[in-house]
C-alpha positions as CSV (number, residue, x, y, z in Angstrom):
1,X,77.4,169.2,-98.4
2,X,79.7,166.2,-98.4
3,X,79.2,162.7,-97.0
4,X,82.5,161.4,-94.9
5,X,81.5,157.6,-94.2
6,X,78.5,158.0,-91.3
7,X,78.8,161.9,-91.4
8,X,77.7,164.8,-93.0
9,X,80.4,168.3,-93.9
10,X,78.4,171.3,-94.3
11,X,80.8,174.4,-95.6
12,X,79.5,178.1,-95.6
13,X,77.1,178.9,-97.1
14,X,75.2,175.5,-97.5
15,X,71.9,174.8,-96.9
16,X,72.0,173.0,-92.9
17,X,69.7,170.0,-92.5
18,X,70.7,168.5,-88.9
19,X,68.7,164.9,-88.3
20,X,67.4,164.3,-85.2
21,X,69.7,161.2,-84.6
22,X,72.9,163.2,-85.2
23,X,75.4,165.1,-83.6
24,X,76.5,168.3,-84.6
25,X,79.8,170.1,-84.4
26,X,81.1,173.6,-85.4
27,X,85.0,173.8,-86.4
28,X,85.1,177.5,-84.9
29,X,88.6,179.1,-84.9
30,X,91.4,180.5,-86.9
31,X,90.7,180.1,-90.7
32,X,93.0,183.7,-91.8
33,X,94.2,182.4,-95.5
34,X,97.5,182.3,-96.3
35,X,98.1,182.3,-92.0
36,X,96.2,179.5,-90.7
37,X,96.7,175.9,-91.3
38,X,93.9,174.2,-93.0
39,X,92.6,172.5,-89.7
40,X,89.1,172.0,-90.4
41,X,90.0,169.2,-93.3
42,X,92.2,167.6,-90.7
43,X,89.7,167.2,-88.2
44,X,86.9,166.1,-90.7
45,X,89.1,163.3,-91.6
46,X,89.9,162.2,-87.8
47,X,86.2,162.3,-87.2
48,X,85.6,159.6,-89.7
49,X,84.9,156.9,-87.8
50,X,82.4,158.9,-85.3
51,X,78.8,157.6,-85.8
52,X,76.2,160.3,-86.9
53,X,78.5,163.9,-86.3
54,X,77.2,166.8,-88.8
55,X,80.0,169.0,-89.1
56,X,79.4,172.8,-89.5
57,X,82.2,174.7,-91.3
58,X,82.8,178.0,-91.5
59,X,86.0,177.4,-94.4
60,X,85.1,179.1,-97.5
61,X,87.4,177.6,-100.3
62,X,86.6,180.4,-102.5
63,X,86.5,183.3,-100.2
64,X,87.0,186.8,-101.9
65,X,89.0,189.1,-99.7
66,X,87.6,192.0,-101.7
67,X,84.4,191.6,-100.2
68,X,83.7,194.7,-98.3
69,X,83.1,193.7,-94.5
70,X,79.8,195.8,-94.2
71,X,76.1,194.5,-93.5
72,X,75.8,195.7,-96.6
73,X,78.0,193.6,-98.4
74,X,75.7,190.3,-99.7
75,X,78.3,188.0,-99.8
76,X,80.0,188.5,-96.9
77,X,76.4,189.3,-94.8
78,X,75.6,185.8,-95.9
79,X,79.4,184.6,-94.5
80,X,78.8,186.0,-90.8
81,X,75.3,184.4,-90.5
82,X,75.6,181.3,-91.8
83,X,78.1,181.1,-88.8
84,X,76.3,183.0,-86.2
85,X,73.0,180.4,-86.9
86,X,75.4,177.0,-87.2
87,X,77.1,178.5,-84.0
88,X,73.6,178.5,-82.4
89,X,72.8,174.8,-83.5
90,X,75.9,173.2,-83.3
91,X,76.4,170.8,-80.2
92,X,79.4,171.0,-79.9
93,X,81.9,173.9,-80.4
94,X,85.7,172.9,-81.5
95,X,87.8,176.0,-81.2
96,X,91.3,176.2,-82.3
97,X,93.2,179.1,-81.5
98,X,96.3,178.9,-84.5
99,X,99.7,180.3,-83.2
100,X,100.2,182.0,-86.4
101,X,97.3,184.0,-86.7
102,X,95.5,186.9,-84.6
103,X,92.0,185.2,-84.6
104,X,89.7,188.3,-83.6
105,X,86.1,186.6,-84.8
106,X,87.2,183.4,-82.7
107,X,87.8,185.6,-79.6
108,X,85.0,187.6,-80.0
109,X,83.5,183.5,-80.0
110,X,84.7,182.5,-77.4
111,X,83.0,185.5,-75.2
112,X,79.8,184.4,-77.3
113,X,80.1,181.4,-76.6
114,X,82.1,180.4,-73.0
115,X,79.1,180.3,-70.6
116,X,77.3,177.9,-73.3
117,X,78.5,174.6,-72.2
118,X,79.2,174.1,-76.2
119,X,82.8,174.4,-76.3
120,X,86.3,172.6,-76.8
121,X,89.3,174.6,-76.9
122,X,92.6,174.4,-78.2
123,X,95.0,176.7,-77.5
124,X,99.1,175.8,-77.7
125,X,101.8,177.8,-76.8
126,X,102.6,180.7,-79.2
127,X,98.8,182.2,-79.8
128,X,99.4,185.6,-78.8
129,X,96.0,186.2,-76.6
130,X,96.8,182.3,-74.8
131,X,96.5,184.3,-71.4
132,X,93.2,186.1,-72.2
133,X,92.1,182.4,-73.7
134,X,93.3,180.6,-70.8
135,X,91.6,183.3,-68.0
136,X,88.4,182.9,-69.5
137,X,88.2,179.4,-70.3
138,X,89.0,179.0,-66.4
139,X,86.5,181.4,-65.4
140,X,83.3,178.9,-67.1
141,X,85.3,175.8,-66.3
142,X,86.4,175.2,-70.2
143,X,89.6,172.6,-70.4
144,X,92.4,174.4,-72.4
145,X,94.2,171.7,-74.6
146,X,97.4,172.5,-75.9
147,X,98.0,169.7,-78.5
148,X,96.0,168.5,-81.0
149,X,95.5,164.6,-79.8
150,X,94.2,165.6,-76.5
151,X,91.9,167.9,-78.1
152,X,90.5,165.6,-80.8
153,X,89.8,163.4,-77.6
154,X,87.7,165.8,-76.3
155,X,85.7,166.7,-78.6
156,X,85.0,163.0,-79.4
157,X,84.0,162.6,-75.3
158,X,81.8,165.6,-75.5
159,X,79.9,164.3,-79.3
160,X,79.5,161.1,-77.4
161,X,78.0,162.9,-74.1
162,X,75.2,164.7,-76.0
């Protein structure tokens, strides 16, 4: 866990402890190394100023692609829930969708996630799925922001509403 000013950065697989007078927000979305930009640091920095945000990420710096993706795989078992339980008590949901990746655990989500009333996505030009994004996020009535600023914005509005 890090401390950024009035917030706290939880990364996979820390220990969560959300107080009762924060918000809390999950950077869901493209993380493929080597393919997707490193987002999450980006937005950790531009929520700075936000009073009382606990901020779930999923980014493991020292992720081991070896790691067989099996249930029976420790390491990576311990990956997948720490997300699935931050996803469940998390907020807010930021979603980026990164042109240069294919993103298949943030679609699957999104579907998780889309009748929740949790999420803000982001989803520019380029990502290859944009139209199976954009159908779904229209069917539950979930803005689709296609630049980063307008985004941020968002997410900030939807902190402050909860």
């Amino acid at each position: 866990m890090e401390k950024y000013s009035n917030n706290y950065h939880f990364r996979a697989p820390d220990k969560i402890k959300i107080s009762k007078e924060s918000k809390s927000l999950f950077l869901a979305g493209s993380i493929e190394m080597g393919a997707a930009e490193n987002w999450q640091d980006k937005i950790v920095l531009d929520l700075e100023s936000e009073h009382m945000v606990t901020i779930l990420n999923p980014r493991k710096e020292d992720w081991d692609s070896s790691w067989v993706q099996s249930i029976n795989e420790p390491k990576f078992y311990e990956q997948v829930t720490w997300e699935l339980n931050s996803l469940e008590k998390a907020g807010v949901i930021a979603m980026y969708f990164d042109p240069n990746t294919k993103s298949p655990i943030s679609l699957l989500e999104l579907g998780l996630y889309a009748s929740s009333g949790k999420l803000v996505v982001y989803c520019p030009d380029g990502f290859y799925r944009k139209g199976n994004v954009d159908i779904v996020c229209r069917k539950y009535g979930i803005p689709v922001h296609i630049n980063y600023d307008t985004w941020l914005i968002n997410i900030k509005n939807k902190l402050n509403s909860i």
